[in-house]
C-alpha positions, -999 to 999 in steps of 0.1 A, spaced: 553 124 199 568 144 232 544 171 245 566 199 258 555 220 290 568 256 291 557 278 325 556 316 329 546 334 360 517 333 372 496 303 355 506 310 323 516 276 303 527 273 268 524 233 254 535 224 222 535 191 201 551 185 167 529 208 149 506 220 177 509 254 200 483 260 230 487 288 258 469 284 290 460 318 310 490 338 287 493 374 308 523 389 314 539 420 330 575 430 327 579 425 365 579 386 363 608 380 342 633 404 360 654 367 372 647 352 336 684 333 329 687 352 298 684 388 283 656 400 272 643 428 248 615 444 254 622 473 225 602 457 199 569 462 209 558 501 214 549 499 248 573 498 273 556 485 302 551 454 284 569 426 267 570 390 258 595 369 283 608 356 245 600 352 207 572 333 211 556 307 184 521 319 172 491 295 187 466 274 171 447 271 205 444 294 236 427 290 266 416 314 295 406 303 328 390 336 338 391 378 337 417 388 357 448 403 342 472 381 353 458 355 333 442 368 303 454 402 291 442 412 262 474 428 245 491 393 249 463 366 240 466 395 200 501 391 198 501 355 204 476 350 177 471 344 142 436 349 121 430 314 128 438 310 164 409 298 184 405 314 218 384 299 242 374 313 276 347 324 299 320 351 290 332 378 313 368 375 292 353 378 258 345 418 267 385 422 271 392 410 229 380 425 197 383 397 185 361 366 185 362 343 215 348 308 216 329 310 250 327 275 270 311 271 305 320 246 335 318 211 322 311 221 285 332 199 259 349 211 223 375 197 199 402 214 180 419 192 155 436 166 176 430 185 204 403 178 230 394 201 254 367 203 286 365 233 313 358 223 349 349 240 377 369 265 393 363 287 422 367 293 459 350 282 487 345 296 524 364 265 540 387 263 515 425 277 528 423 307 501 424 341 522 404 367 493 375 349 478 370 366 445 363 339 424 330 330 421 314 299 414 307 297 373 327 326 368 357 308 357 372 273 345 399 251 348 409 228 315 413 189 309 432 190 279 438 158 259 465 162 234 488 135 218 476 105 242 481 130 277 456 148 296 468 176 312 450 193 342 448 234 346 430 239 376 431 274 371 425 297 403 404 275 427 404 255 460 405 222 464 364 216 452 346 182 453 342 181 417 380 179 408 376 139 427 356 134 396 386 143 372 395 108 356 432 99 344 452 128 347 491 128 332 498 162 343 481 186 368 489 224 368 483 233 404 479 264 420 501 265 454 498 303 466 472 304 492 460 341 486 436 338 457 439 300 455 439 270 475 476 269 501 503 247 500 485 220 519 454 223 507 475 217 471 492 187 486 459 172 497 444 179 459 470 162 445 468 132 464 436 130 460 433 131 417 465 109 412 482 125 388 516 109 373 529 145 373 524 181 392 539 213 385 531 242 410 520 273 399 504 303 411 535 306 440 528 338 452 553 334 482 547 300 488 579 276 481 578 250 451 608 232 466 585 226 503 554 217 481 571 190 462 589 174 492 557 173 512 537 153 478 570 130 471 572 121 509 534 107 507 531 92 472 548 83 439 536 114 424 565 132 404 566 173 414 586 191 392 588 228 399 599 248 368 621 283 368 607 312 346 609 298 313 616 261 324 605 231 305 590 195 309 586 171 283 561 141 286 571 117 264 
């Protein structure tokens, strides 16, 4: 069966099978989807400041890479739930829910249905190309998620780290390109390379260019970049 690939600013990433939903890093604020190709109504949720890019499905599975707003907020991970949604993330998230959170550390292991799931390291380094190191060693993760016969890489917000040459196959990595918080263009370019994935899409942009990214990978490799609009989709068949 296709796995579809949905992105939404800044690392959020909804996947969905047949009869599976998962969101990766699902925070919002009404400020990314200003340029989103199609209207959007914010006026059925109470607070104004807020509001889904969409009608969203419910999840069976969502994952957090770490604490910081624009990755996990709180008020989204509850409206994209249902009483049996498992959420797993980091400790320091779990003090943002009410509700129960599945905690997993770097290189921990756990299985949802068909769904299998391991968090790596993510974090920056001082000769890494990121300019504000704020994310600490063990702090947060980034996701290997095997779903449907495809392992999909989330680095989360990292540098380019020695463990992620120990990776494995990877169908699709979801790779952080902004150079602020996260590992540059360059640095992005070299990470790719080095992991051999069949399939990159940038995220994180901050004001780096998706379209320079994937022309510097496609000019050194067969790797396939495929940057995606505000709402854009890939399917991996």
């Amino acid at each position: 069966m296709p796995v579809i690939i949905k992105w939404f600013p800044r690392s959020w990433f909804q996947i969905r099978t047949a009869d599976k939903t998962i969101y990766i890093d699902p925070a919002y604020l009404r400020t990314f989807f200003t340029k989103y190709p199609k209207k959007i109504e914010f006026t059925k949720w109470p607070d104004p400041i807020d509001g889904l890019p969409e009608e969203l499905e419910r999840a069976d599975l969502i994952l957090v890479t770490h604490d910081h707003k624009d990755h996990g907020k709180d008020v989204t991970v509850n409206r994209l739930s249902r009483a049996d949604t498992l959420v797993i993330a980091p400790k320091r998230f779990t003090k943002k829910l009410e509700r129960e959170v599945r905690v997993i550390e770097p290189g921990e292991e756990m299985t949802s249905g068909n769904i299998k799931i391991k968090a790596v390291e993510a974090y920056n380094t001082g000769e890494g190309s990121s300019t504000r190191k704020i994310h600490h060693k063990g702090c947060g993760v980034g996701y290997l998620v095997t779903i449907e016969g495809k392992t999909i890489y989330h680095a989360g917000d990292t540098d380019f780290i020695p463990e992620m040459r120990e990776l494995g196959n990877v169908d699709l990595a979801l790779l952080p390109i902004g150079g602020t918080f996260t590992m540059d263009m360059q640095e992005a370019v070299e990470e790719a390379i080095a992991i051999k994935p069949k399939t990159v899409i940038p995220m994180h942009h901050l004001k780096a260019d998706p379209q320079k990214f994937k022309n510097r990978i496609e000019a050194r490799s067969d790797i396939k970049v495929v940057p995606l609009r505000t709402g854009g989709v890939l399917q991996l068949s």
